[in-house]
ZAKE-425623 format. One line per 2 residues: their letters; for each residue x, y, z of C-alpha. Coordinates in pm, whole numbers, padded with zeros to 5 digits, m for minus. Last residue first. Example, Ala and Ser with C-alpha at 12.3 -4.5 7.8 and 13.67 -1.06 7.14 Angstrom:
# residues 2
SA> 01367:m00106:00714 | 01230:m00450:00780;
# end
This chain:
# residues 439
XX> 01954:m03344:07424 | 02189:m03303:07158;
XX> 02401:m03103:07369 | 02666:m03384:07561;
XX> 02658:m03615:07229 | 02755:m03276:07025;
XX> 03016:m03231:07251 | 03186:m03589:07212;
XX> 03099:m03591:06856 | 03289:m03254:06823;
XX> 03580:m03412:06983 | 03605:m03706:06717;
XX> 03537:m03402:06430 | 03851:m03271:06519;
XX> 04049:m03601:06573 | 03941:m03665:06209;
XX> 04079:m03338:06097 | 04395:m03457:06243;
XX> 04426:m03753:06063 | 04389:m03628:05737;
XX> 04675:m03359:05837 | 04892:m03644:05962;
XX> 04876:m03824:05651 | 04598:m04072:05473;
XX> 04708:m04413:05428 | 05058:m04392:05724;
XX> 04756:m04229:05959 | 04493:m04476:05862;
XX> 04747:m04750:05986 | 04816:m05057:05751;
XX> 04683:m05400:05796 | 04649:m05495:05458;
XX> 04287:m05612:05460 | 04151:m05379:05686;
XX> 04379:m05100:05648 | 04522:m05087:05304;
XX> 04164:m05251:05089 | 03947:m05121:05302;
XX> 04109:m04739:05343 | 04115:m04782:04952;
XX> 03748:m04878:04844 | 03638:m04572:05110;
XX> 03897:m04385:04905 | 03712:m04460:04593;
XX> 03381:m04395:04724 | 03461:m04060:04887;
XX> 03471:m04071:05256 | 03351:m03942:05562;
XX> 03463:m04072:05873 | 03377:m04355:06180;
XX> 03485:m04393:06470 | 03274:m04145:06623;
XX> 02968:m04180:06514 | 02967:m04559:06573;
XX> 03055:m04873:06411 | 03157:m05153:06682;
XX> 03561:m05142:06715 | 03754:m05364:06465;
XX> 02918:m04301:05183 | 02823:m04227:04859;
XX> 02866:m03938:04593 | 03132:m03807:04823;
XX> 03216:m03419:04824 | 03584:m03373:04786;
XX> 03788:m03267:05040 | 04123:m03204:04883;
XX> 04228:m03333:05060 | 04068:m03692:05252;
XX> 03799:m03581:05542 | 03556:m03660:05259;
XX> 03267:m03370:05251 | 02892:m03342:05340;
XX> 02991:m03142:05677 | 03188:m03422:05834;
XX> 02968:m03383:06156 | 02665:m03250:06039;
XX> 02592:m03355:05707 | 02805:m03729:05630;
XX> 02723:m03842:05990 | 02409:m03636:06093;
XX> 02274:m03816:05770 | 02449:m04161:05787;
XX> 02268:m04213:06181 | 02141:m04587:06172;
XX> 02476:m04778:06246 | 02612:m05076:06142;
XX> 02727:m05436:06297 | 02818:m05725:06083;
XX> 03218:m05661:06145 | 03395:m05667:05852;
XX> 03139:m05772:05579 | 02812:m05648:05694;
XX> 03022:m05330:05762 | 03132:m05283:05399;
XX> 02755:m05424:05285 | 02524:m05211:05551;
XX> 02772:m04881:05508 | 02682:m04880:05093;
XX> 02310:m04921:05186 | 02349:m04681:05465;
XX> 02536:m04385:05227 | 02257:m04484:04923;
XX> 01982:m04405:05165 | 02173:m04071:05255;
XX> 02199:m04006:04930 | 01802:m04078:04877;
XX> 01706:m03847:05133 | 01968:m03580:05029;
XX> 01810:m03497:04707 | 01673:m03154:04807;
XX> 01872:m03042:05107 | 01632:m03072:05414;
XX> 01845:m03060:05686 | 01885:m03419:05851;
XX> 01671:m03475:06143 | 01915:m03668:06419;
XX> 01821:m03897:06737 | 02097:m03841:06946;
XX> 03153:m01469:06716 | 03035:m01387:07000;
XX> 03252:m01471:07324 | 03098:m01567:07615;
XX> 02945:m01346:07845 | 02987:m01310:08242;
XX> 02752:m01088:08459 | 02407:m01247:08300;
XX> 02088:m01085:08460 | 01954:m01354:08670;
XX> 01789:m01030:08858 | 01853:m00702:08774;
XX> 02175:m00497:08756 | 02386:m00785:08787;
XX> 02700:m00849:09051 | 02487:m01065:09281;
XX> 02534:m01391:09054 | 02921:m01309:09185;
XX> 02880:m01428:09543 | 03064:m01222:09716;
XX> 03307:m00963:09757 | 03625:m01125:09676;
XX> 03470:m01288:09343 | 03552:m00932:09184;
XX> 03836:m00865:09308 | 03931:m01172:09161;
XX> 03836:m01017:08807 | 03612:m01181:08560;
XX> 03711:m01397:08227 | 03525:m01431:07956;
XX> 03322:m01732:07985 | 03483:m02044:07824;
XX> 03477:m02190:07491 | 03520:m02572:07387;
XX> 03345:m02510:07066 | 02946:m02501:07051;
XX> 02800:m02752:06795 | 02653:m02529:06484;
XX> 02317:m02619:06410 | 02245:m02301:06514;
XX> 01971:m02119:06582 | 01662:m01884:06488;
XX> 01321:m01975:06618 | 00933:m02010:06537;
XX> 00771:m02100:06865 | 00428:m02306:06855;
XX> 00575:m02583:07043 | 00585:m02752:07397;
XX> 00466:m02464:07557 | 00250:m02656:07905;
XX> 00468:m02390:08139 | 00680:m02687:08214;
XX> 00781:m02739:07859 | 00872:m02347:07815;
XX> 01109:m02389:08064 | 01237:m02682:07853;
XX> 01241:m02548:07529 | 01417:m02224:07690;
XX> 01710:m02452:07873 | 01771:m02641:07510;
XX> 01741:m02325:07281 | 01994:m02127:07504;
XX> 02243:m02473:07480 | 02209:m02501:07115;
XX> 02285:m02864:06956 | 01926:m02922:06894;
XX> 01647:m02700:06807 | 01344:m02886:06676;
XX> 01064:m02821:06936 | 01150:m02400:06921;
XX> 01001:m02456:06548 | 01270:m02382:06278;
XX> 01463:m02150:06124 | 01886:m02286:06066;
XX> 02223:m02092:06118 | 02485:m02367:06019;
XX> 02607:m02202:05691 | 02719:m01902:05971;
XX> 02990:m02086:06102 | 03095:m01868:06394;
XX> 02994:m02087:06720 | 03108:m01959:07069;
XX> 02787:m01771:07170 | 02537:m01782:06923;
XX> 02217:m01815:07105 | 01871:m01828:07042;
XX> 01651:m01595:06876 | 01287:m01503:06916;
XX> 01024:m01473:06656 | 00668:m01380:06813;
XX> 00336:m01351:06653 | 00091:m01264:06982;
XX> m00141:m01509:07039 | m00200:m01364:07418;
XX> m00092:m01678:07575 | 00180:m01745:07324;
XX> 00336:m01384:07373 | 00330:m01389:07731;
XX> 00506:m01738:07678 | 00761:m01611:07467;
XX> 00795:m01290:07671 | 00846:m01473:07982;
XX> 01052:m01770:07838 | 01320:m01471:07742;
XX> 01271:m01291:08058 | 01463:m01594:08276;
XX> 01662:m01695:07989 | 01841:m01319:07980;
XX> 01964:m01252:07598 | 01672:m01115:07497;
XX> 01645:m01070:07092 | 01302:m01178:07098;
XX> 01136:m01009:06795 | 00768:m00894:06810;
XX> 00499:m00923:06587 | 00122:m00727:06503;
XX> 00233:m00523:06761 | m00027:m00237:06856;
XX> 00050:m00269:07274 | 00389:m00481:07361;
XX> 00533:m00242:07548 | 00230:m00159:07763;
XX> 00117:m00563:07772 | 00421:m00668:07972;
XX> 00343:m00512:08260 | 00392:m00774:08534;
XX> 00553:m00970:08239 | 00884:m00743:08272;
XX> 01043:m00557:07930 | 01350:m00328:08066;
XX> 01303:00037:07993 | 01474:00287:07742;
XX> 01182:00244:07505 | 01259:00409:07155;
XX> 00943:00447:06967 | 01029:00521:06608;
XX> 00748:00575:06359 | 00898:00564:05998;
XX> 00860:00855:05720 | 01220:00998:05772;
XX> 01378:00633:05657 | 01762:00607:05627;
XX> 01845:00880:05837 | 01599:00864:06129;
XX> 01682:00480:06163 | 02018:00571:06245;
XX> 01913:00825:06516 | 01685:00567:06624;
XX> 01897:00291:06648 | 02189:00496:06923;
XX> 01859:00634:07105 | 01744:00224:07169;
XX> 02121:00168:07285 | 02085:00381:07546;
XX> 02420:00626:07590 | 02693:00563:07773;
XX> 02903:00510:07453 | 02731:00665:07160;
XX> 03017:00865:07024 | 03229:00573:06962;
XX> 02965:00445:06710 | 02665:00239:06761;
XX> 02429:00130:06449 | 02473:m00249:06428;
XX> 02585:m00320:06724 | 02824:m00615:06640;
XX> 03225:m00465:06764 | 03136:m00213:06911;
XX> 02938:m00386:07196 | 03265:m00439:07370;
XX> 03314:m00020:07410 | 02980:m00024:07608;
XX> 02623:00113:07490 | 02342:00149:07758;
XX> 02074:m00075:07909 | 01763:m00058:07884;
XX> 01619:m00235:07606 | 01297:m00238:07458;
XX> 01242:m00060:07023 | 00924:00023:06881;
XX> 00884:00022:06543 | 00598:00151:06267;
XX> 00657:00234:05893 | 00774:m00190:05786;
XX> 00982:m00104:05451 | 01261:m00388:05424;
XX> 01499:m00104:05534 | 01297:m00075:05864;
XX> 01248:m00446:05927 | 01665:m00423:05822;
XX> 01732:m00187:06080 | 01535:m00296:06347;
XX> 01670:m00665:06283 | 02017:m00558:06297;
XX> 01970:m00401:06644 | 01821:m00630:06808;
XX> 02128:m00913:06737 | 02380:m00739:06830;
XX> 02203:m00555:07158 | 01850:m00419:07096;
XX> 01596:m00661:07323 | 01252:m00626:07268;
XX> 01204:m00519:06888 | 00801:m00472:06868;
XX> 00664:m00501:06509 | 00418:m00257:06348;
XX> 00287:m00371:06032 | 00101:m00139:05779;
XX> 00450:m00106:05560 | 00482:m00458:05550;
XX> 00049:m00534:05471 | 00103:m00303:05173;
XX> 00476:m00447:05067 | 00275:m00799:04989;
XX> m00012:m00638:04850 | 00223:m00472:04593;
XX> 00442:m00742:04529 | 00707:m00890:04785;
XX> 01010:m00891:04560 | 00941:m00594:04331;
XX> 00818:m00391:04614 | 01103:m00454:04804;
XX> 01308:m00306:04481 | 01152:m00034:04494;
XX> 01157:00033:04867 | 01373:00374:04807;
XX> 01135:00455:04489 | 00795:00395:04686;
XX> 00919:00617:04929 | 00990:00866:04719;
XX> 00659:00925:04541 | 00506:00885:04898;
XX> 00639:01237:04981 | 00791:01293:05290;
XX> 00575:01538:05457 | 00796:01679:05698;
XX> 00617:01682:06026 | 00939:01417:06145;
XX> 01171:01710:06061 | 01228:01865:06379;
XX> 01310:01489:06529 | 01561:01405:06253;
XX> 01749:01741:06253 | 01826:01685:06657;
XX> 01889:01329:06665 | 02141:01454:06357;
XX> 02260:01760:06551 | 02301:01569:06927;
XX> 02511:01330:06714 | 02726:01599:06549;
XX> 02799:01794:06912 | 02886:01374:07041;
XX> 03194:01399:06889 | 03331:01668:07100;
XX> 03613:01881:06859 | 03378:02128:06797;
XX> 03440:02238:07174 | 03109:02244:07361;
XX> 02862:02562:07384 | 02804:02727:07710;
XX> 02458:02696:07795 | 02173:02984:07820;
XX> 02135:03034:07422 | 02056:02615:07431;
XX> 01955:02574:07044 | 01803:02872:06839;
XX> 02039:02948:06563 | 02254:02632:06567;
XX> 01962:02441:06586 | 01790:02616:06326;
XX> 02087:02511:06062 | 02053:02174:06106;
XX> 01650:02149:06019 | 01681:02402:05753;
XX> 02006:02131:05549 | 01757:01857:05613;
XX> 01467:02127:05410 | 01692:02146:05187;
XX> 01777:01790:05091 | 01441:01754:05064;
XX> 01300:02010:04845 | 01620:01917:04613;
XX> 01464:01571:04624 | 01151:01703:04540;
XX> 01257:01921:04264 | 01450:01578:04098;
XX> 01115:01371:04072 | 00943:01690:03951;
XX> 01205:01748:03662 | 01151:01409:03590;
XX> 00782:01447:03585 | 00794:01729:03361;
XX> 01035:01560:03090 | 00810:01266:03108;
XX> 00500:01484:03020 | 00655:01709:02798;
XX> 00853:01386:02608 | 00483:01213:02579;
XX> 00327:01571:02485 | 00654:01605:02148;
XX> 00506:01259:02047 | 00148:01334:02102;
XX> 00171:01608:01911 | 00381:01455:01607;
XX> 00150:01140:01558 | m00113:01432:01541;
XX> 00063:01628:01271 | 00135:01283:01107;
XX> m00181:01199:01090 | m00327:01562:01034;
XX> m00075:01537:00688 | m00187:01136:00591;
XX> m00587:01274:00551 | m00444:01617:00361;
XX> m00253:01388:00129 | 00035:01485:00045;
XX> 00211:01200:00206 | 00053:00930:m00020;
XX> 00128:00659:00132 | 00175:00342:m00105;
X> 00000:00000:00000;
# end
């Protein structure tokens, strides 16, 4: 078909293709232009919000010394609280949660940014939940702790800096909070959460995070919590383990190898709680760690458990860094069937005596890997067989160790070297704990 471009019909075509051509670029032109005004609105009006306090803060005190750090904290806190009647525009929220929004969907991020969620407890782990429920988009927080920041809690806070030492830890996460989003609802608690009145702290929270690290007002909470079907996740502990592959979810019913989990299952046991309590742990057995060390002058003047500020409040931390449920790795059933199969026959032949425990063999203890460098990960699996005689092997090295040590008579150490033998030694002791925790 030929176009006939002087036609008066094809000329208002293309003078109308034209139009809305040249309104599309007006319109996105315009909205850019918008997008960018706003944030220039907003960097402004932060820029307002420091200078008024250095035109109408304190006339009547002496000011500090520039050099104090804690002048550019009181400015931020400052800055953030004047400009909480800002009207941050929704435009820009929606753009800082973007990509939340293309993860969790639209009714997905709706029900987030509706939720408010109670953080009791904001040491190292507390505090990195706050921020990331706040950078995952949830609008209303309160955060429950009392106690104050210390040089040692430096090194995982997630939002304390020199400056904030000797000050509550709940003021340190707000600030922070402030400056990455204006629009949230912060309500910093500097109290310690009790059951007597339990119900003020917790009032409007669709959940709350246990990040306590006292047992005694841990199984409180949880079971305040479970009586008045409030949505709790609480966290065990992590003291002396550092593997973080190991970190598992489950129901409190489930944990195993964590001490915390084990003496909070069990409280919560008595109190008729045998489940119903999503956790975070660790798979991860606990190394042969001891409580950092207090003074002698210290266990001069008494009985040390009445050093703490409150009650069974811990004085002494350490270090922060059985029947068996395999993890569910899809496919590992049927290698784990293949591991026994293959362990029935070898051991059918040597001794006639097997064990029924391949999956916290090969995935827990050995860690789904031959114990032989360069550790490869096995396709298959004269004392009784038991966890901790026995090791980890690829199927051609399990052919050798039979062939040189049973039938030839060799030692595994003159087989496999010293270093082989020594990472067997390791995972020896680790049955021994993991035999003490399991339960």
């Amino acid at each position: 078909m030929n176009l006939d471009i002087s036609s008066h019909r094809v000329q208002l075509a293309l003078a109308a293709l034209g139009a809305s051509v040249a309104t599309a670029g007006l319109l996105t032109a315009y909205q850019q232009h918008s997008r960018h005004q706003k944030r220039r609105d907003l960097e402004q009006e932060i820029k307002r919000s420091l200078k008024s306090q250095d035109a109408a803060s304190r006339p009547d005190r002496v000011p500090r010394q520039p050099a104090d750090p804690r002048d550019g904290v009181a400015e931020i806190m400052l800055a953030a609280r004047q400009s909480e009647d800002y009207e941050y525009d929704e435009e820009l929220i929606r753009e800082q949660l973007a990509r939340n929004y293309a993860f969790f969907g639209e009714e997905g991020m709706t029900r987030i940014r509706k939720g408010s969620v109670v953080v009791v407890g904001c040491g190292g782990v507390g505090s990195w939940a706050a921020i990331m429920l706040v950078r995952s988009g949830v609008s209303k927080i309160r955060l429950v702790d009392f106690d104050q920041v210390t040089l040692s809690s430096l090194n995982r806070h997630a939002t304390a800096v020199l400056a904030d030492v000797g000050t509550p830890k709940v003021r340190s996460i707000e600030r922070v909070i402030k400056q990455i989003a204006r629009w949230v609802q912060v309500d910093a608690r500097v109290d310690i959460w009790r059951k007597e009145q339990g119900g003020d702290l917790l009032e409007g929270a669709d959940w709350v995070i246990d990040a306590i690290d006292n047992i005694s007002t841990k199984v409180d909470l949880l079971k305040y919590c479970h009586d008045h079907r409030i949505k709790v996740f609480s966290s065990m502990g992590a003291g002396a383990k550092c593997d973080p592959s190991r970190i598992q979810i489950a129901d409190i019913s489930h944990t195993m190898y964590d001490p915390l989990a084990r003496a909070v299952r069990q409280r919560l046991r008595v109190q008729g709680i045998p489940s119903g309590i999503p956790v975070v742990y660790s798979t991860e057995v606990p190394g042969d760690v001891k409580l950092l060390p207090l003074p002698d002058e210290e266990f001069q003047k008494g009985d040390v458990k009445e050093l703490g500020v409150f009650d069974d409040f811990r004085v002494r931390i350490l270090p922060v860094l059985a029947d068996h449920e395999s993890l569910p790795i899809k496919g590992r059933r049927k290698l784990h069937d293949r591991l026994y199969r293959d362990l029935l026959h070898r051991e059918q032949k040597i001794t006639g005596q097997v064990i029924n425990a391949c999956g916290m063999l090969f995935d827990d203890i050995h860690r789904g890997r031959s114990v032989v460098p360069p550790h490869a990960v096995p396709s298959r699996p004269a004392l009784p067989l038991a966890l901790g005689n026995c090791v980890a092997l690829e199927d051609k090295d399990a052919d050798r160790h039979a062939k040189e040590c049973f039938e030839d008579g060799r030692r595994p150490e003159e087989v496999w070297g010293e270093e082989c033998a020594r990472v067997v030694e390791r995972r020896k002791d680790e049955v021994r704990r993991a035999e003490e925790w399991v339960l």
